[in-house]
C-alpha positions as CSV (number, residue, x, y, z in Angstrom):
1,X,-162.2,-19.8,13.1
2,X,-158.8,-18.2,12.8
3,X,-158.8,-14.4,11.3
4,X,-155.7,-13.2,10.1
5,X,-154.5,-9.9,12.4
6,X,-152.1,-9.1,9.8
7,X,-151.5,-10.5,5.8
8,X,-150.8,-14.1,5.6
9,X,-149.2,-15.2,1.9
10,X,-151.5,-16.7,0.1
11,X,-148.8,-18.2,-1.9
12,X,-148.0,-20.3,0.8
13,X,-151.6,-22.1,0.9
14,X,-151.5,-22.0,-3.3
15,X,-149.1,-23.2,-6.3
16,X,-150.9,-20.5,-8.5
17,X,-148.4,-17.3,-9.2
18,X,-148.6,-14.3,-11.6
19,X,-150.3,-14.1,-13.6
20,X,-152.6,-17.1,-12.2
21,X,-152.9,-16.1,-8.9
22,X,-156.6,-14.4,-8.2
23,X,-156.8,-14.4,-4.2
24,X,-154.1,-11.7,-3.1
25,X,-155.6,-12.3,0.8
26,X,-156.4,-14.7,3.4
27,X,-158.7,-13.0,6.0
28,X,-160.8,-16.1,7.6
29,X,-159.9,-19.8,7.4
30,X,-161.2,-22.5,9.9
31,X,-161.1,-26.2,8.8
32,X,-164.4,-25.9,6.8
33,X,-164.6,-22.1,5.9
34,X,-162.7,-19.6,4.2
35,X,-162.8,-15.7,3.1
36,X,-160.3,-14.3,0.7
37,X,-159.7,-10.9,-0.5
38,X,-158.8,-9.8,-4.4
39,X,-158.4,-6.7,-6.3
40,X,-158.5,-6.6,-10.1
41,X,-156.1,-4.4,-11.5
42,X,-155.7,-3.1,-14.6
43,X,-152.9,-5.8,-16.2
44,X,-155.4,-9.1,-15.3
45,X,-155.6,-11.7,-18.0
46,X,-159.1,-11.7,-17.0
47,X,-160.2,-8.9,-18.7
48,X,-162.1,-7.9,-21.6
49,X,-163.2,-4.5,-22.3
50,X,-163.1,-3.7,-18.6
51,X,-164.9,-6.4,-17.0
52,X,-163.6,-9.6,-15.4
53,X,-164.6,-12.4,-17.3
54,X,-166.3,-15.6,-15.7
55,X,-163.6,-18.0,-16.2
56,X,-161.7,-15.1,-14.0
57,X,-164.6,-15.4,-11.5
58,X,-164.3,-19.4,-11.9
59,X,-161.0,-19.1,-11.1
60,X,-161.1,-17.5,-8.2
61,X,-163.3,-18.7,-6.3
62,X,-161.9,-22.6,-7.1
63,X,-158.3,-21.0,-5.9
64,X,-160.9,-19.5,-2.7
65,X,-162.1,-23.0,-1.8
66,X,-158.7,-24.9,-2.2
67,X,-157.4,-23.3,0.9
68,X,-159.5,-25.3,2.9
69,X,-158.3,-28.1,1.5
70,X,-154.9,-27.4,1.0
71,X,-154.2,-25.8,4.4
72,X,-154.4,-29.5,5.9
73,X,-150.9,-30.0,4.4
74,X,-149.5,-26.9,6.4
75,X,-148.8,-25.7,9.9
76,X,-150.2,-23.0,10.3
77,X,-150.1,-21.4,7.2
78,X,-146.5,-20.5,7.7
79,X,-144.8,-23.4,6.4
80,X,-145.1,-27.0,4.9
81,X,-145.7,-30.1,7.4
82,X,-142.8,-31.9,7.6
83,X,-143.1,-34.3,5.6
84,X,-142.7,-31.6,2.9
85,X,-145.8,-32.4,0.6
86,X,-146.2,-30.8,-2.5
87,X,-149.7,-30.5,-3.3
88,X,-151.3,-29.9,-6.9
89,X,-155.4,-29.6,-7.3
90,X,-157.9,-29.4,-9.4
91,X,-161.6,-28.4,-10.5
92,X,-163.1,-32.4,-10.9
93,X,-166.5,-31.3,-11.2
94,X,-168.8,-28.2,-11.8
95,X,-171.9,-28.9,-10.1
96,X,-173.6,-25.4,-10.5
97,X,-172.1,-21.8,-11.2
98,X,-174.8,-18.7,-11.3
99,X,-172.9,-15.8,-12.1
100,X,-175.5,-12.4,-11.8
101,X,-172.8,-9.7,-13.1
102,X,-169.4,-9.0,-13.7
103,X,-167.1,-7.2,-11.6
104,X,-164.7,-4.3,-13.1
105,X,-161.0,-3.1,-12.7
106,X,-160.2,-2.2,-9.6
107,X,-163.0,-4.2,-8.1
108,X,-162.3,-5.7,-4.4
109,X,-163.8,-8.9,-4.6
110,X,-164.8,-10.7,-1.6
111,X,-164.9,-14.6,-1.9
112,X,-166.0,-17.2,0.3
113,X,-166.3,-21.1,0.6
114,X,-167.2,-23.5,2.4
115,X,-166.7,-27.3,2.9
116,X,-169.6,-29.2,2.5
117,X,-168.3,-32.9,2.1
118,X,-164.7,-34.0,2.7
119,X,-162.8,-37.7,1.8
120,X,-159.4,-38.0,2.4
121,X,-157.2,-40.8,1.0
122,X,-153.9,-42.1,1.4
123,X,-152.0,-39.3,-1.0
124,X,-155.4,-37.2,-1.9
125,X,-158.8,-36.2,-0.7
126,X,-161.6,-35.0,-2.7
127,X,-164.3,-32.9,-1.5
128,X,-167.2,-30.7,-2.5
129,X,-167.3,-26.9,-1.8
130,X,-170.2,-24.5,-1.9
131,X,-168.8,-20.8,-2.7
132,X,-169.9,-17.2,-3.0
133,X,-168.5,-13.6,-4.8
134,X,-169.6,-10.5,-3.9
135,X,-168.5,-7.3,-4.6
136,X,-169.9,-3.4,-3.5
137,X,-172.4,-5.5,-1.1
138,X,-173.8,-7.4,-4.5
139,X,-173.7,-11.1,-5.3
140,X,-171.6,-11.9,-8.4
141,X,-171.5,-15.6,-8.6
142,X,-172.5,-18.4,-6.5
143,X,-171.7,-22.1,-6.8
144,X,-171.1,-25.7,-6.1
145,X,-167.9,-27.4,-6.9
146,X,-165.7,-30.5,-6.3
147,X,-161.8,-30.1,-6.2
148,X,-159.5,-32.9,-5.9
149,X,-156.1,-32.0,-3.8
150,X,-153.0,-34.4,-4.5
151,X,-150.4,-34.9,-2.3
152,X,-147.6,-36.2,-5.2
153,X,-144.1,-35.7,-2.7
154,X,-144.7,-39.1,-1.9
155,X,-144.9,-41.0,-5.0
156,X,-142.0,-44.0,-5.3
C-alpha cells in the first residue's frame, strides 16, 4: 500500500475539474484500496443552507473509488502509460448508499474505498467498490457501488 509523503494531484488520477472535482487529496492507494482527503469550502455547488448535500457526498465518494480503477492506466500517478489512454467513468449501478448525517462547510472529509470485484476488458473494466465517509471521527455515508472505467484513446 503506497502512502503519499507529500501531495500527489488528484487531477492526474481524475477527468473531474472545478467545480466537479470533490477529492482535493490522495493519501493511500494500493491496487484494491484508497483514502482521499476533501475540504468543503464555502463556494461548493454542493451546498444548501450550510450542509453538503448527498448527491455531493455521492459524488465523492464515486470520484474516491475511481482511483483504484483509474490508476491502472498510469505510472505511478505521475503520468499517463504510454500508450496515452484517456479514460472516462461512470456510476453503472447503486447497489446501497446509507447516508447517517451531513457534513458542513469547512468539513474535512475523509473517504475510503475499496475493490471488491474487478473485470477488465479489452478497452474497459467494470468493477464493484464498497466505500465509506467519515468526518470528526463520525460515519456519514457508507455504500456499495459499481463504476465502469473506459479506456476510449483507442477507438478506430
Amino acid at each position: 500500500m503506497n502512502s503519499f509523503k507529500k501531495p500527489v494531484d488528484i487531477r492526474k488520477y481524475l477527468p473531474h475539474r472545478k467545480s466537479m472535482l470533490m477529492v482535493d487529496e490522495l493519501k493511500t492507494l494500493s491496487k484494491d484500496f484508497v483514502k482521499t482527503n476533501f475540504l468543503i469550502k464555502k463556494n461548493n455547488i454542493f451546498l444548501e443552507k450550510g450542509n453538503f448535500i448527498e448527491s455531493g457526498l455521492v459524488e465523492n465518494i464515486a470520484q474516491t473509488c475511481s482511483v483504484i480503477a483509474g490508476s491502472s492506466y498510469f505510472n505511478d500517478g505521475d503520468e499517463r502509460k504510454e500508450n496515452n489512454s484517456e479514460v472516462i467513468g461512470y456510476i453503472t449501478v447503486i447497489k446501497s448508499v446509507n447516508i447517517y448525517d451531513l457534513p458542513k462547510v469547512n468539513d474535512q472529509l475523509i473517504s475510503q474505498g475499496e475493490m471488491i470485484s474487478r473485470f477488465d476488458f479489452e478497452n474497459y473494466l467494470t468493477c464493484t467498490m464498497k466505500g465509506q465517509i467519515m468526518c470528526n471521527d463520525k460515519i456519514l455515508l457508507d455504500c456499495l457501488l459499481n463504476l465502469f472505467i473506459k479506456d476510449y484513446s483507442h477507438e478506430g
